[in-house]
C-alpha positions as CSV (number, residue, x, y, z in Angstrom):
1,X,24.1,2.9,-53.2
2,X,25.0,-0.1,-50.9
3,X,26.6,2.0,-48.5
4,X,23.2,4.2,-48.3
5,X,21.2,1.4,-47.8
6,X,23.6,0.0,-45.2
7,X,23.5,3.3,-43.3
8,X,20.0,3.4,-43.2
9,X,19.5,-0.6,-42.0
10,X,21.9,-0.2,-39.5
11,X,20.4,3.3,-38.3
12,X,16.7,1.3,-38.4
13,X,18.3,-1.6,-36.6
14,X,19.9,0.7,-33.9
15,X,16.2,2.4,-33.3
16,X,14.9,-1.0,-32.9
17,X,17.1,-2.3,-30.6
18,X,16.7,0.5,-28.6
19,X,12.9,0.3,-28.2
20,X,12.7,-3.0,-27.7
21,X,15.4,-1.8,-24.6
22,X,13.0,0.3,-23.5
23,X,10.0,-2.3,-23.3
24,X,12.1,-4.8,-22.0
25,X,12.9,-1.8,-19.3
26,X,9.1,-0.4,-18.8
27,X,8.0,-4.6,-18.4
28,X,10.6,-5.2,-15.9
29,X,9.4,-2.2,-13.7
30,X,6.0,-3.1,-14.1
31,X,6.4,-6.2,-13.4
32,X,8.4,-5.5,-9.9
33,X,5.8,-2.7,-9.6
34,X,2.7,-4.6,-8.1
35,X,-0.6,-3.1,-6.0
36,X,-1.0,-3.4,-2.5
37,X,-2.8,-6.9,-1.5
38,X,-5.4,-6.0,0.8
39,X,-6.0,-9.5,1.8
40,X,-2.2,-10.3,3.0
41,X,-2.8,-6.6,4.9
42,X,-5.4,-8.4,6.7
43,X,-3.4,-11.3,7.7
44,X,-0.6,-9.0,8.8
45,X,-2.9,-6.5,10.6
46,X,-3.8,-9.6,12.5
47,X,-0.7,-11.2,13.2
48,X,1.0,-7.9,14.0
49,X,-1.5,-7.5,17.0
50,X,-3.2,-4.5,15.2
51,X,-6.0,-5.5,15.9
52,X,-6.3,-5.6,20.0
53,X,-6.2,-1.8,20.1
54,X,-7.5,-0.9,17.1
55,X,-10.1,-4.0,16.8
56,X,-10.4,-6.1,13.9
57,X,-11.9,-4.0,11.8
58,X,-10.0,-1.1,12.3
59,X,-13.1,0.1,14.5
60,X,-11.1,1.5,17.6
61,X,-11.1,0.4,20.9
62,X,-10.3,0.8,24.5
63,X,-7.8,-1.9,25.6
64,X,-5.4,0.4,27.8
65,X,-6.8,4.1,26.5
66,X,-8.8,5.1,23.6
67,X,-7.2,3.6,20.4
68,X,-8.5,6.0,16.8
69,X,-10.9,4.4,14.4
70,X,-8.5,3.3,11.4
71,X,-11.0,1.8,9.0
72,X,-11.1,3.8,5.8
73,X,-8.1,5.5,6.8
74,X,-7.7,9.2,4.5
75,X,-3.8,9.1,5.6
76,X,-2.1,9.0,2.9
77,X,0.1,5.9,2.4
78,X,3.7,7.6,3.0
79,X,2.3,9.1,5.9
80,X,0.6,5.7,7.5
81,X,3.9,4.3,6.8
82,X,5.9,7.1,8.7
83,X,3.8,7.1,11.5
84,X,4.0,3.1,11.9
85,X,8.3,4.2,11.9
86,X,8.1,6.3,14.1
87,X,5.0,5.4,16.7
88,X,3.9,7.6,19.7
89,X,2.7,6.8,22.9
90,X,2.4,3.2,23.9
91,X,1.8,1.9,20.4
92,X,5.1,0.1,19.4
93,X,7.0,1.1,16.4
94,X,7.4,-1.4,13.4
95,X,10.7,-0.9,11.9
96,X,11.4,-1.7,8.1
97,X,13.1,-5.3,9.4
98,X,10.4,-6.2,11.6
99,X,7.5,-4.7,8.8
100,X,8.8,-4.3,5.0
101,X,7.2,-1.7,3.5
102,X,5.5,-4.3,1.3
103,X,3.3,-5.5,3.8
104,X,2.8,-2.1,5.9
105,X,1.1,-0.8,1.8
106,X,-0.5,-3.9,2.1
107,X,-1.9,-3.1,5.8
108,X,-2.9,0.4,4.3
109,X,-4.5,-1.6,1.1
110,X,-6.5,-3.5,3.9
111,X,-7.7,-0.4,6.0
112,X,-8.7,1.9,2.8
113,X,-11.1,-1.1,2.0
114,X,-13.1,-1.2,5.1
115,X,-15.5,1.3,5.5
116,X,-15.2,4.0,7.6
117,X,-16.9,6.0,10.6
118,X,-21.1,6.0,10.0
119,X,-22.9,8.8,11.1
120,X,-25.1,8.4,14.2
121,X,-27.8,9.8,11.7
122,X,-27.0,6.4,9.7
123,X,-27.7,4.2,12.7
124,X,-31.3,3.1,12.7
125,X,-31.5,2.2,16.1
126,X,-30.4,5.4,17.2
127,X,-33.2,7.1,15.5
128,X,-36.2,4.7,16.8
């Protein structure tokens, strides 16, 4: 009978220990595992000279040729962060070692918050 119940603690035990594995496991990833802060995007947009073509809002501009409106971006992230890899034109590519990926989400974070285009048809003054 001792050796039944022995069995069956140490099968009990081994079932526990492996869950609480698994927590420890699924808390360590979530804790490594941390949203985009849209604030430090702003600070980086704005160090990283973003900002003189595409203006501080992400509004666009005109500084040497028409810079895209990138407020409320619809990119998705993997893509925004390809394209900042691997730049065209004259807008200068941010390598992984110059821009982790950590703040390029965090860039993204920043742009999905602003609000995008507005209609003309939105646009009181345009409709006085």
């Amino acid at each position: 009978m001792t050796g039944k119940i022995s069995c069956a603690s140490r099968s009990i035990s081994l079932t526990v220990a492996a869950l609480a594995s698994f927590a420890l496991i699924a808390f360590a990833s979530a804790q490594t595992v941390s949203a985009a802060d849209p604030v430090n995007g702003k600070r980086v947009f704005l160090a990283a000279g973003c900002f003189e073509c595409h203006g501080r809002l992400g509004q666009g501009g005109a500084y040497l040729y028409s810079a895209p409106v990138i407020a409320g971006i619809e990119l998705p992230e993997e893509s925004f962060i390809a394209f900042l890899r691997n730049a065209p034109n004259d807008m200068p590519t941010y390598s992984a070692e110059v821009l982790p990926d950590r703040e390029a989400k965090d860039i993204y974070a920043f742009l999905r918050a602003l609000p995008g285009r507005t209609s003309a048809k939105d646009i009181s003054i345009l409709n006085e």
